[in-house]
N, C-alpha and C positions, 0 to 999 in steps of 0.2 A: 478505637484501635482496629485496623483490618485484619481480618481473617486471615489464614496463610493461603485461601483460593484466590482471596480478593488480588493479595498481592502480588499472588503470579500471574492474575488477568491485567493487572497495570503495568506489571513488566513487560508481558507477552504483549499489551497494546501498541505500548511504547517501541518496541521492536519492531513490529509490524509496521507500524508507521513511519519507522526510521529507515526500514527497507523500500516503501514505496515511496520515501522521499530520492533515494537513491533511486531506484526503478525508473522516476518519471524523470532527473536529471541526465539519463545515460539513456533512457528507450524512450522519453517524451515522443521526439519525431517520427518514433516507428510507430508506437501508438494510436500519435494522431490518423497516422495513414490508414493504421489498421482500422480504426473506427470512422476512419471517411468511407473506405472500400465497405464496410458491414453497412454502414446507413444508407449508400449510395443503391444498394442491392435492394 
């Protein structure tokens, strides 16, 4: 049985995760440039 830390670190995981899935479907392209223009430097 999980702790009640445990649980709100799997909630909070799962959130997190569910925001940079949205993150990378709506800023992917912007992203990528952004990390082309930082590697390129």
């Amino acid at each position: 049985m999980l702790s009640r830390q445990q649980e709100s670190e799997k909630r909070h995981i799962a959130w997190v995760w569910c925001t940079r899935k949205l993150f990378k479907r709506e800023f992917g392209p912007v992203k990528r440039l952004e990390v082309g223009l930082i590697s390129g430097q």
